[in-house]
C-alpha positions as CSV (number, residue, x, y, z in Angstrom):
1,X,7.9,21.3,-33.8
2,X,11.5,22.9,-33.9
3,X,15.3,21.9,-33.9
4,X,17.5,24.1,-32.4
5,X,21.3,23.5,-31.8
6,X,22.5,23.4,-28.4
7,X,26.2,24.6,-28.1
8,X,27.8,23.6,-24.3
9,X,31.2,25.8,-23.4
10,X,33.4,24.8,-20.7
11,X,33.5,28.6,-19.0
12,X,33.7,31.0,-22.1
13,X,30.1,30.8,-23.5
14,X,29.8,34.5,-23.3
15,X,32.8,34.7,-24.9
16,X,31.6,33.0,-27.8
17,X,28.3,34.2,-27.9
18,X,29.3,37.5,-28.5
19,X,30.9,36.2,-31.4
20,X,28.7,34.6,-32.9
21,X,26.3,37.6,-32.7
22,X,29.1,40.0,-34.3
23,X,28.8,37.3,-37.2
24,X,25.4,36.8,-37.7
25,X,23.7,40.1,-36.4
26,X,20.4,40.8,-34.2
27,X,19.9,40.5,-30.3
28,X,20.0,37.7,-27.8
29,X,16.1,36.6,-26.9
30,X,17.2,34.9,-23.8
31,X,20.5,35.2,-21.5
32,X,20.7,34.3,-18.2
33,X,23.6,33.7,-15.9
34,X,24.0,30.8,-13.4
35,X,23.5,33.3,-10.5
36,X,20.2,34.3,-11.8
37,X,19.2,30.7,-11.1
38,X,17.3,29.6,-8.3
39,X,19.0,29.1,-4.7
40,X,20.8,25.9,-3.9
41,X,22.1,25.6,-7.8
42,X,24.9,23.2,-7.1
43,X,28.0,25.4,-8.5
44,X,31.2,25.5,-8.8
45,X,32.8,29.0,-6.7
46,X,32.6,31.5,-9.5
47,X,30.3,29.8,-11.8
48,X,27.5,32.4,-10.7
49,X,28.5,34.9,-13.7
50,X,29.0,32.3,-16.2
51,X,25.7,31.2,-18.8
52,X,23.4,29.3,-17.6
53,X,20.8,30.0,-21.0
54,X,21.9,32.0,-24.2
55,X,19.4,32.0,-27.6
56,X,20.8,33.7,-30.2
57,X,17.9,34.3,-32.9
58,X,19.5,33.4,-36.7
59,X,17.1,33.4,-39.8
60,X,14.0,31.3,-39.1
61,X,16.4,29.2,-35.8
62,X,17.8,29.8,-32.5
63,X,21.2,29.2,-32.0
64,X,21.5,28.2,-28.0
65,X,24.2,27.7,-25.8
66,X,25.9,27.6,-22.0
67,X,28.6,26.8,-19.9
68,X,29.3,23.2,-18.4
69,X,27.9,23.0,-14.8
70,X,28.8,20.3,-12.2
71,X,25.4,19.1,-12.1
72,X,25.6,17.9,-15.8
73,X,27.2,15.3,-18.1
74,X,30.9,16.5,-18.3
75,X,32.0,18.4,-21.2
76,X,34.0,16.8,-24.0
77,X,35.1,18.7,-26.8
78,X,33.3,17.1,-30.0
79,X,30.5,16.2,-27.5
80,X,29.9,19.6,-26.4
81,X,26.5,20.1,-28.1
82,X,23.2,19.1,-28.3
83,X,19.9,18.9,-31.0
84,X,16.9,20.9,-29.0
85,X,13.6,19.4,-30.2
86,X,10.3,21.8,-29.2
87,X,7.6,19.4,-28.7
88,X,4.2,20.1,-28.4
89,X,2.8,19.0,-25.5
90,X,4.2,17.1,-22.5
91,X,2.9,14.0,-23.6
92,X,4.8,14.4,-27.3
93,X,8.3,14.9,-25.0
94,X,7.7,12.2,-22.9
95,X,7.1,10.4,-26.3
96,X,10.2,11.5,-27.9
97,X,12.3,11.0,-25.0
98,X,11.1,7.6,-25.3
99,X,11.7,7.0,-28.7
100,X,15.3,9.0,-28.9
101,X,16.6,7.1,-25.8
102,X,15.6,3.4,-27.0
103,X,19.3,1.4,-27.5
104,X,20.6,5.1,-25.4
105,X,20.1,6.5,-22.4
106,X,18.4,9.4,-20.6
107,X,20.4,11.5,-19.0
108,X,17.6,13.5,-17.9
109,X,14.1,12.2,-17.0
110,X,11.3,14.6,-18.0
111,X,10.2,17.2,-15.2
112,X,8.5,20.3,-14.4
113,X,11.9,23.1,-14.8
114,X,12.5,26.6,-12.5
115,X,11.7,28.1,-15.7
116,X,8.8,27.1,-16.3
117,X,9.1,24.2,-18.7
118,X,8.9,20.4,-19.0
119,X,12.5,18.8,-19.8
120,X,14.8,16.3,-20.3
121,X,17.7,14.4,-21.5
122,X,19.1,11.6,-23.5
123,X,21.8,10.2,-25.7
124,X,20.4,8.0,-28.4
125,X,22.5,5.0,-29.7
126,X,24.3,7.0,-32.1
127,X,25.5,8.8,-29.3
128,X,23.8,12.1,-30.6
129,X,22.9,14.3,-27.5
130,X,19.1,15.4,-27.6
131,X,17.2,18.2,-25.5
132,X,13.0,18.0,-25.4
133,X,11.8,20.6,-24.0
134,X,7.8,21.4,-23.8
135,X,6.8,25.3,-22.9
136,X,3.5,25.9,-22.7
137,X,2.0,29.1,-24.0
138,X,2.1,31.9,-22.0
139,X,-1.4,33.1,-20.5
């Protein structure tokens, strides 16, 4: 299992991704715009060049990021990022989903993703925003 942080921009997430990689050094392992999504994406107009998926390898994490959509929680400064938990298998998300959300809220529900992996939201009752994703190995 991994934690990752999960940094949400409202528009400039390239902007500080490039940043952040002239501080720390080394080569994005993912990035991916909102137009390189799958049709019917509900977008804003000219939300197609903005980030839909950044991961910015750092030491022994991932640093992750993108832009707000309209299809998501709306952004709020000091609320604009999220802890990214690797499970490892579908039934350990749907497990921690469970767990996280108890006295919180899923903002989410755990499903099959374009990409290729299971997912989902919630806000535990802290009020600390948590990702669970589950990929499974590549064949």
């Amino acid at each position: 299992m991994a934690l990752s942080t999960y940094l949400t921009f409202d528009g400039n997430c390239r902007e500080a991704f490039d940043f952040y990689r002239s501080v720390f050094g080394g080569e994005f392992s993912d990035f991916n715009t909102f137009g390189e999504g799958p049709e019917g994406l509900p977008l804003a107009e000219g939300q197609e060049d903005q980030i839909m998926h950044v991961a910015l390898p750092i030491g022994d994490s991932v640093l992750l990021g993108s832009d707000s959509t309209t299809f998501g929680p709306p952004l709020e400064i000091g609320n604009n990022f999220s802890i990214s938990v690797e499970a490892q298998s579908r039934e350990h998300a749907d497990e921690l989903q469970a767990k996280l959300s108890d006295g919180g809220a899923v903002t989410m529900p755990m499903e099959d993703q374009f990409w290729g992996a299971y997912f989902g939201m919630c806000i535990d009752r802290f009020g600390v925003n948590w990702m669970l994703v589950y990929a499974p190995p590549q064949e």
